[in-house]
Every structure is written in C-alpha cells, then in structure tokens.
Backbone as JSON, one array per atom type, in Angstrom:
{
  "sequence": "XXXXXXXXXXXXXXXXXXXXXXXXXXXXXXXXXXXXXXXXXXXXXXXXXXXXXXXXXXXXXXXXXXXXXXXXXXXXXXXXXXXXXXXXXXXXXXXXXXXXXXXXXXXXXXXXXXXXXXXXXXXXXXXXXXXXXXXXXXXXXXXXXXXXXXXXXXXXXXXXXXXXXXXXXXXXXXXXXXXX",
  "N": [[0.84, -1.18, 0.0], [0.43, 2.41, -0.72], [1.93, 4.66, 0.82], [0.92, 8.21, 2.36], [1.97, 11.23, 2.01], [2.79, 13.15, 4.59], [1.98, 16.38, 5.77], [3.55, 19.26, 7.74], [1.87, 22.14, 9.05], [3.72, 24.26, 9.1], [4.86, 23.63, 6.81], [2.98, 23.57, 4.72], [1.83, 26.21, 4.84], [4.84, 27.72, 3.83], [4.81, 25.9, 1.84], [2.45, 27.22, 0.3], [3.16, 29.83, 0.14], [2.43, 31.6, 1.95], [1.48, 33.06, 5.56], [1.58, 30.54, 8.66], [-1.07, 31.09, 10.38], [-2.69, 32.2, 7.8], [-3.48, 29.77, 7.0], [-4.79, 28.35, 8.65], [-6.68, 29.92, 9.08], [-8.25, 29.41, 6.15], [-8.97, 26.56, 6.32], [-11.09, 26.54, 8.54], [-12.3, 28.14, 7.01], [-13.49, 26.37, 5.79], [-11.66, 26.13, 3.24], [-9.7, 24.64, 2.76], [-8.43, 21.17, 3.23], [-7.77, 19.45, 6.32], [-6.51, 16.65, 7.71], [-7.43, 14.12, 9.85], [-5.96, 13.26, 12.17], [-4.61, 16.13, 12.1], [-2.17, 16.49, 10.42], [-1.59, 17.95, 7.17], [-2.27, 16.62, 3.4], [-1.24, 15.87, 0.4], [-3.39, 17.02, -1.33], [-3.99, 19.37, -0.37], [-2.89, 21.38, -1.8], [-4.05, 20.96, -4.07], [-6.89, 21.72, -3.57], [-6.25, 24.58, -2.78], [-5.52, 25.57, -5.31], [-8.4, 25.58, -6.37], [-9.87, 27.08, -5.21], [-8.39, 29.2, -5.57], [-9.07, 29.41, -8.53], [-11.94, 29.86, -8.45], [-12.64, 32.18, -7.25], [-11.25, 33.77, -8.86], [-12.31, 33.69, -11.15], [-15.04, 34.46, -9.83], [-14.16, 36.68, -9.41], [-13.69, 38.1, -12.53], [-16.11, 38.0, -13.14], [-17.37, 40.2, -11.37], [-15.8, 42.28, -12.46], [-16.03, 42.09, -15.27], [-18.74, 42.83, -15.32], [-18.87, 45.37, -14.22], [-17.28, 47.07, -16.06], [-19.4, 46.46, -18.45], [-21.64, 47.92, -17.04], [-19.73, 50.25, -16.82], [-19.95, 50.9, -19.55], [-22.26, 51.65, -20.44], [-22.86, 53.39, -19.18], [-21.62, 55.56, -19.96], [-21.94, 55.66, -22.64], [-24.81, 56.58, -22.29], [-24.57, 58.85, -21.05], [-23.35, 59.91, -23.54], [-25.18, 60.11, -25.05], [-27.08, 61.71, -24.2], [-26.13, 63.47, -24.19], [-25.52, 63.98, -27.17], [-28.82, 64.59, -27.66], [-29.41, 66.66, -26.39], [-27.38, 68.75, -27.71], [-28.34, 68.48, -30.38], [-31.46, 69.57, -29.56], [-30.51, 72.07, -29.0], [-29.6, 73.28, -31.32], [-32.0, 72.67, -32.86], [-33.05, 70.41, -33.98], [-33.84, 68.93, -32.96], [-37.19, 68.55, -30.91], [-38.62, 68.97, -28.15], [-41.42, 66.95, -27.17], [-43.28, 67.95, -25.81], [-43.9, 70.5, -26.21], [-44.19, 70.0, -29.34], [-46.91, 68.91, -28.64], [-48.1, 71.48, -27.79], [-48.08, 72.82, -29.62], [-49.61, 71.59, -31.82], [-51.72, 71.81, -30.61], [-52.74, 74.44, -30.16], [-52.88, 74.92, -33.04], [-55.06, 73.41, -33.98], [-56.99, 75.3, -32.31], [-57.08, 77.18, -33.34], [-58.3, 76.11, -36.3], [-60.27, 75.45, -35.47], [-61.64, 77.8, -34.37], [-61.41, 78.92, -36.35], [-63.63, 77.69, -38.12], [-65.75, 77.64, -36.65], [-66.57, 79.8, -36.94], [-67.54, 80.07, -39.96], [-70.44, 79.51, -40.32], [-71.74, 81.73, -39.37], [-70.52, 83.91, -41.12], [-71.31, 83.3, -43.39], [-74.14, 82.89, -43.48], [-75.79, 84.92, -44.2], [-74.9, 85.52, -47.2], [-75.68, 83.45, -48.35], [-78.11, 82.84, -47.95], [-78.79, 84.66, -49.71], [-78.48, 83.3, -52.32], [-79.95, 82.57, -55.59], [-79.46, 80.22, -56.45], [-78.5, 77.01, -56.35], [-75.53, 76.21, -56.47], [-74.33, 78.33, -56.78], [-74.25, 79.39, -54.0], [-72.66, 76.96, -53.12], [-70.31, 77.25, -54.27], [-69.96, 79.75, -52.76], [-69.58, 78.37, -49.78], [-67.57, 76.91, -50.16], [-65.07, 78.65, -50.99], [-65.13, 80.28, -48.88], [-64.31, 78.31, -46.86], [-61.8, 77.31, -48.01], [-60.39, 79.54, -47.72], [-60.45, 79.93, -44.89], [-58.63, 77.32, -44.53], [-56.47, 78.28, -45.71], [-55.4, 80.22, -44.4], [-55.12, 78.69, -42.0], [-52.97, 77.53, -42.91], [-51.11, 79.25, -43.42], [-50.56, 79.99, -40.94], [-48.41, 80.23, -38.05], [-47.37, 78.19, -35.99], [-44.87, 78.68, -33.17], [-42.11, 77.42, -32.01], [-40.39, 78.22, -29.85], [-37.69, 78.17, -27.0], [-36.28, 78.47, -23.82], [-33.12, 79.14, -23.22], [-29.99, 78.91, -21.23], [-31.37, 80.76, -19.67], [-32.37, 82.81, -21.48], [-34.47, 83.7, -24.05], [-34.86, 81.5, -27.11], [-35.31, 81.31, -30.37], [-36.29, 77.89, -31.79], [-35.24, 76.04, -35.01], [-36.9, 76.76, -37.83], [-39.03, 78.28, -37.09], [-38.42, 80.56, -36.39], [-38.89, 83.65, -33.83], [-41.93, 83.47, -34.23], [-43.19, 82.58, -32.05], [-46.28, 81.64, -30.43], [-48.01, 83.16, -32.53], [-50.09, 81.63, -33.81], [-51.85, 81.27, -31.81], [-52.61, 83.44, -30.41], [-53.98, 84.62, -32.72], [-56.26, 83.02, -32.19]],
  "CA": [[0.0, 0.0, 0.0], [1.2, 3.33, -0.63], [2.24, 5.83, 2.39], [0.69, 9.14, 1.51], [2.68, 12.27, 2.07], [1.89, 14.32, 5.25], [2.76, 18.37, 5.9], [2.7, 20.35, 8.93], [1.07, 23.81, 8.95], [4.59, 25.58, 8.65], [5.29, 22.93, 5.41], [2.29, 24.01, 4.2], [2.16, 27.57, 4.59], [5.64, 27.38, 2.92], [4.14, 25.44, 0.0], [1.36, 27.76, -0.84], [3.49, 30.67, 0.52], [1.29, 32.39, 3.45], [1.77, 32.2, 6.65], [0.83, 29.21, 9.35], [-2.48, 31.55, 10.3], [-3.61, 31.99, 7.04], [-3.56, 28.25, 6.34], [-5.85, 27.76, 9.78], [-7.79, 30.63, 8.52], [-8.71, 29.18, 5.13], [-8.99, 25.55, 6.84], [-12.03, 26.65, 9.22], [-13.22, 28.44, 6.32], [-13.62, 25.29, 4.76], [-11.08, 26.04, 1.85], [-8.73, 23.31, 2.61], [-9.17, 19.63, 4.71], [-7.03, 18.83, 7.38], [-6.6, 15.19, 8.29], [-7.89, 13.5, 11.07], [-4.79, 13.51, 12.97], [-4.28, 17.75, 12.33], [-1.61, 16.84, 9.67], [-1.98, 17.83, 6.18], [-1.68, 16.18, 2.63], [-0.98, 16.86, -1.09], [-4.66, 17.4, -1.75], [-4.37, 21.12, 0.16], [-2.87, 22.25, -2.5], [-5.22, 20.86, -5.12], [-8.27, 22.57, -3.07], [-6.17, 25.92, -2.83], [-6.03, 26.34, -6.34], [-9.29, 25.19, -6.9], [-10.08, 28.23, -4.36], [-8.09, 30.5, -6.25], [-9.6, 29.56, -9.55], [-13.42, 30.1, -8.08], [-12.08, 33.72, -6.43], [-10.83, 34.53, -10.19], [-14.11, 33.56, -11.58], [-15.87, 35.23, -9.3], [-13.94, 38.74, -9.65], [-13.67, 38.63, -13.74], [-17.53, 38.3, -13.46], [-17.39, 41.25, -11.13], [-15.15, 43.22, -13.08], [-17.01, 42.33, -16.38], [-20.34, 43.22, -15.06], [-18.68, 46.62, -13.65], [-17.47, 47.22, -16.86], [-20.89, 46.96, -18.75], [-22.28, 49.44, -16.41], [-19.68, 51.58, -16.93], [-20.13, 51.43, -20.77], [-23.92, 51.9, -20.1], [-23.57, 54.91, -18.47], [-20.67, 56.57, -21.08], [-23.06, 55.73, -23.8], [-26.46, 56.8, -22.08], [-24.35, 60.18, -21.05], [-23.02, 60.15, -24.59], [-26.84, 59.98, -25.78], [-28.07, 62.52, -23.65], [-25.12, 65.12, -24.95], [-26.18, 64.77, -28.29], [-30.0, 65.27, -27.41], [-28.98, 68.16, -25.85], [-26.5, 69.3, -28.69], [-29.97, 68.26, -31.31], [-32.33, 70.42, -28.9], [-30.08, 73.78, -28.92], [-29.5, 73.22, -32.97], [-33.32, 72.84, -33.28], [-32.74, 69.31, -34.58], [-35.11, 67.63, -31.45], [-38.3, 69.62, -30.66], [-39.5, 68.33, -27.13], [-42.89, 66.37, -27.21], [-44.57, 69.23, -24.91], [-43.89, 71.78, -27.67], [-45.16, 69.01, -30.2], [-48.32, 69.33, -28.06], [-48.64, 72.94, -27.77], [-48.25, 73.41, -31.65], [-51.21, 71.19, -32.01], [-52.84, 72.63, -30.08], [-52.74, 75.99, -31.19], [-53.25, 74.52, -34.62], [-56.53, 72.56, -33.69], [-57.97, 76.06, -31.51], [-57.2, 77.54, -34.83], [-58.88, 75.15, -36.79], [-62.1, 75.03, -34.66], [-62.33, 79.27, -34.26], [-62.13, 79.3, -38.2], [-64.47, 76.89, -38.95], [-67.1, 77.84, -35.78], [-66.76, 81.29, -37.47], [-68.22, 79.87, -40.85], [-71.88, 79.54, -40.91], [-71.95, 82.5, -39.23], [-69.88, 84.66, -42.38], [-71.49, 82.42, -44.93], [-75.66, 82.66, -43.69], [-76.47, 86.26, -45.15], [-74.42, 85.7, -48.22], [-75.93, 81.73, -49.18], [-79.12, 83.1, -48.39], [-79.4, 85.56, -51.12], [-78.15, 83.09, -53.47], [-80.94, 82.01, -56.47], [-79.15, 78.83, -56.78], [-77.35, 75.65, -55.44], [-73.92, 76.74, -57.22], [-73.56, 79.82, -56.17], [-74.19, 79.11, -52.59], [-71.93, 76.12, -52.95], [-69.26, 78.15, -54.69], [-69.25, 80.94, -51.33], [-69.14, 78.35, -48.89], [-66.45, 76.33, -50.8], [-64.77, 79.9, -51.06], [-64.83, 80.46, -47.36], [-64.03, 76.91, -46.6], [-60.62, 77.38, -48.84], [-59.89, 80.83, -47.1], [-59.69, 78.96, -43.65], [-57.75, 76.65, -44.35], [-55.5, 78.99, -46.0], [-55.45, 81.16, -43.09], [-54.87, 77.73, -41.22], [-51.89, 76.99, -43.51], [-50.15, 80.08, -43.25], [-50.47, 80.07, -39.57], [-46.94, 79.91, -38.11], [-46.64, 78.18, -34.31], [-43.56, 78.79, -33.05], [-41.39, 76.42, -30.79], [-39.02, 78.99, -28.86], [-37.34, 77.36, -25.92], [-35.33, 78.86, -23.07], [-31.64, 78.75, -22.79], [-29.69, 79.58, -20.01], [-32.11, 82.28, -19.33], [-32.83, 83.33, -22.64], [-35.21, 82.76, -25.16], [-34.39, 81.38, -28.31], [-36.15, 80.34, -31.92], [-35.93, 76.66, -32.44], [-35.42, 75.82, -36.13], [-36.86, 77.34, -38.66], [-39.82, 78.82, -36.35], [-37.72, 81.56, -35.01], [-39.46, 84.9, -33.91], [-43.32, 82.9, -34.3], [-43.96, 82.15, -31.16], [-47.41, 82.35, -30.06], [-49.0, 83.73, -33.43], [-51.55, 81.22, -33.7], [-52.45, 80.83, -30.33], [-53.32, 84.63, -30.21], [-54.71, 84.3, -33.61], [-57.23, 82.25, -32.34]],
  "C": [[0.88, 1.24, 0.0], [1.19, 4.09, 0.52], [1.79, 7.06, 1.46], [1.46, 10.18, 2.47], [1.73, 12.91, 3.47], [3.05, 15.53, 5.66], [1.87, 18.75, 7.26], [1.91, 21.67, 8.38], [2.5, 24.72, 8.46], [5.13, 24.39, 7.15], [4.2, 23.43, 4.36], [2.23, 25.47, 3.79], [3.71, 27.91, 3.43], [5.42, 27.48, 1.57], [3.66, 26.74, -0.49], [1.98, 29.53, -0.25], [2.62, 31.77, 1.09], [1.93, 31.94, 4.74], [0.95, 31.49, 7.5], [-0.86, 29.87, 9.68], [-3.35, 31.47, 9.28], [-4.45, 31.0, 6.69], [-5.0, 28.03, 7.09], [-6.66, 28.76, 9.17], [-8.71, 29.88, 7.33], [-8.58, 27.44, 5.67], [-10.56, 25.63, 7.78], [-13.29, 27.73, 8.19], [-13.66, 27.54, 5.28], [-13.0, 25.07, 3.07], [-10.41, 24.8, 1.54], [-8.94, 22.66, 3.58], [-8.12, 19.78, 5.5], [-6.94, 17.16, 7.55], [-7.01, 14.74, 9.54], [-6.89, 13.56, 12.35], [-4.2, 14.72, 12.97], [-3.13, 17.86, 11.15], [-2.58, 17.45, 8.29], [-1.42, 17.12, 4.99], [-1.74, 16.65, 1.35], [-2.36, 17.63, -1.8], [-4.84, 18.94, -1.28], [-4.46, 21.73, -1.19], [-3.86, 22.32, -3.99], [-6.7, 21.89, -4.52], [-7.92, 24.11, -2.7], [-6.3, 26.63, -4.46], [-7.14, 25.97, -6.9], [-10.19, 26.44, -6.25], [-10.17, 29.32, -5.65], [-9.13, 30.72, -7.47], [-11.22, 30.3, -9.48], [-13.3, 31.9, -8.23], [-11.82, 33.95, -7.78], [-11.83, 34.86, -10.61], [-14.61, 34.79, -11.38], [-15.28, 37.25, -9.52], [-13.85, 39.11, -11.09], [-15.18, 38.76, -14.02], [-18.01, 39.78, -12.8], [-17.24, 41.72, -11.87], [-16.06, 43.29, -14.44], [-18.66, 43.31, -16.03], [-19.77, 45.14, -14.87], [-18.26, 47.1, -14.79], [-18.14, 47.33, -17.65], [-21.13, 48.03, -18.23], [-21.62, 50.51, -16.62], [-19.75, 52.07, -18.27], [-21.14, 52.25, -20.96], [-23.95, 53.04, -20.07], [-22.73, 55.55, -19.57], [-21.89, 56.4, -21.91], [-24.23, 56.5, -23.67], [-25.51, 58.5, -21.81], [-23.79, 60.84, -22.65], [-24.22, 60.45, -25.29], [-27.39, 61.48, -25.1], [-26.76, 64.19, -24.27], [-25.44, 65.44, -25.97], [-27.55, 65.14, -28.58], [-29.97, 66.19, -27.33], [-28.46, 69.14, -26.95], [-28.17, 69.41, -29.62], [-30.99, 69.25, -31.15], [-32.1, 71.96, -29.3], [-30.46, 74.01, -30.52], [-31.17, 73.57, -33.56], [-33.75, 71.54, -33.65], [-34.25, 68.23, -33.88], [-36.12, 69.03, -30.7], [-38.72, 68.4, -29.48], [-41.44, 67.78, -27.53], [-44.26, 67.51, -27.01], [-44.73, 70.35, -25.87], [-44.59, 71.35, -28.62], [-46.67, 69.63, -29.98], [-48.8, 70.45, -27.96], [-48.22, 73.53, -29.01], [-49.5, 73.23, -31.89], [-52.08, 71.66, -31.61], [-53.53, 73.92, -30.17], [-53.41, 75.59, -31.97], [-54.67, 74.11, -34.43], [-57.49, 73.87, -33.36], [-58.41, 76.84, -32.73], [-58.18, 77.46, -36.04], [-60.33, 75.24, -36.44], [-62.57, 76.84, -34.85], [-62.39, 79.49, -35.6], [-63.54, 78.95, -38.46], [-65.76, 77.23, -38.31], [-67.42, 79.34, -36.65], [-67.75, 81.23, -39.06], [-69.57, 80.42, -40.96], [-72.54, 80.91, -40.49], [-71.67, 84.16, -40.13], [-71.08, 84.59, -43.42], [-73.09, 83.19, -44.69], [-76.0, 83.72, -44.42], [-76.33, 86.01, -46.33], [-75.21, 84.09, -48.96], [-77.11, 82.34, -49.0], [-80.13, 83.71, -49.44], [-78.78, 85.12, -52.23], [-79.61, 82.54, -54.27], [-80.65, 80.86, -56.32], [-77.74, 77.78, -56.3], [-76.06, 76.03, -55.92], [-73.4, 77.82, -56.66], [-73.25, 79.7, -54.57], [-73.24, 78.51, -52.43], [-70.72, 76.73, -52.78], [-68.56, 79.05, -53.31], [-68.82, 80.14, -50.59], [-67.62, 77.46, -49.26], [-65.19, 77.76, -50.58], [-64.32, 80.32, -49.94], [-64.16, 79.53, -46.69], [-62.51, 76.82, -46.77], [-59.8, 78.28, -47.79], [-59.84, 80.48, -45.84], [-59.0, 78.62, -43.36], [-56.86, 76.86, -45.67], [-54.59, 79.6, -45.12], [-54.7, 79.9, -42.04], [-53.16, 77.29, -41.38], [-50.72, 77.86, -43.46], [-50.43, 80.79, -42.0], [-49.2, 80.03, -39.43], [-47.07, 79.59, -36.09], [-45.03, 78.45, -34.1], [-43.21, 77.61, -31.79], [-40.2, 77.36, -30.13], [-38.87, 78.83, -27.69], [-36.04, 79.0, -25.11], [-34.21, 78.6, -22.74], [-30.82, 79.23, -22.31], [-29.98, 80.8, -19.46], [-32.63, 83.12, -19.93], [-33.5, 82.79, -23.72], [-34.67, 82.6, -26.57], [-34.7, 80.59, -28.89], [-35.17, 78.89, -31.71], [-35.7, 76.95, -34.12], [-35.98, 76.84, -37.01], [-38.49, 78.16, -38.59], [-39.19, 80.04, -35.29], [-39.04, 83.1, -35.15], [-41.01, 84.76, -33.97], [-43.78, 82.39, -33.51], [-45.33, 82.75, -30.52], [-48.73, 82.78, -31.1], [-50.33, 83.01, -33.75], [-52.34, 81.13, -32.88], [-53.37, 82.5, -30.12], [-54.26, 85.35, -31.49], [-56.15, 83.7, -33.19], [-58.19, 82.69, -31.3]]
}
C-alpha cells in the first residue's frame, strides 16, 4: 500500500506561501481539509487552487459586469449630450412643444371653422341657386384653411435664461395661439 505524504502547517504555509495563520484561517473556512490527525496532505494544494480559480471567476464576473455598467452609463451620457447638442440646434423639438403646436393649430382650426356659418348665412341666403351658394361656402371653406396653412406656431425654448427660436420657427412664437 502506498504511504501518503503528510505536511505540517509551517510545510504548508511554505508550500502555498502564506503564513501558518492563514492556512488555519482558510482551513475553518472550509477552503482546505485537514486530516484527522491535524496533519496535512498533497490534496491542500489541489483545493487551494481550486479556491483561487473560483475567487478569479468570481472577480472577472465582477469586473465584467462593472465594466458593462460603466459602458452603459458613457453611452447613455453620450446619448443625452447629443439630445442636448440636437435640442439647442433645433434638430429635437421636445414632445410638450409638439403638443402645444397642435394645439394651437386645432384652436385655430375650430375658431375658423365655428366662425363659418356664421360669415357664410347672409351671403348663401341671397343666393338664387345651389352653385352659387356652394361656390361661397367652398370659397370660405378654402380661405380657412389657407389662413390655417399660413399660420406659423412657433417652438421657442429657453436657454440659459434666454429665449431662443428653435429651427426654422424663429421669432413665431405664439402667433396662432393669439390668432385664435
């Protein structure tokens, strides 16, 4: 039968170069066995680097992961610079502006058109015939949404304290809205 190899604590330590504490340290932390009798044998060192390898593992998955995040964030702050850059330029019109164009545009839209039958009734009434009538309110109808078309909202935003034309709406802020 073979005799198997046994190591004290300072043969060990040695080996895996640490000293005799560490060994007992990482022994009660269940890294490495002991023998029944307190020696140790060649197997420590198989279960220290089987340690180490885990502990590598485990910190290139750290490190990877911490890496992601920090791409994440360069990118997402890289994203939000050129929004920003897009915004000043005129390039990116906020949503809320979106919405308060339309809106304008629509109040626009509705005070023309409520304004109609009220233009039109004198003038269709004293027509002889279906054509002519047609013709005015067609006529009026056009002139609306002319009026509608050469509306001009404006989108002018505030920047560092000052106002200033988006795009190619500079100096038009407001005109339909008080139009209407």
């Amino acid at each position: 039968m073979k005799e198997k190899l046994e190591f004290t604590v300072a043969q060990i330590a040695d080996l895996l170069g640490m000293s005799s504490r560490r060994v007992q340290q990482l022994v009660s932390e269940g890294t490495i066995r002991k023998s029944a009798h307190g020696s140790y044998d060649a197997s420590v060192v198989t279960d220290y680097v089987r340690h180490l390898q885990q502990k590598a593992r485990g910190a290139t998955v750290a490190t990877s992961t911490l890496n992601n995040e920090r791409e994440r964030l360069t990118a997402a702050r890289a994203d939000i610079a050129v929004m920003e850059m897009e915004e000043r330029r005129g390039d990116l019109v906020l949503s809320k502006d979106v919405e308060a164009g339309w809106v304008a545009i629509l109040a626009l839209l509705r005070t023309r058109l409520l304004a109609i039958p009220d233009q039109l009734a004198p003038a269709v009434m004293g027509q002889k015939s279906r054509a002519a009538a047609r013709d005015i309110i067609r006529d009026s109808l056009r002139l609306a949404l002319e009026d509608l078309a050469e509306a001009e909202i404006g989108t002018d935003v505030e920047i560092d304290g000052r106002r200033k034309p988006r795009g190619d709406n500079a100096g038009r802020a407001g005109d339909a809205t008080a139009a209407a």
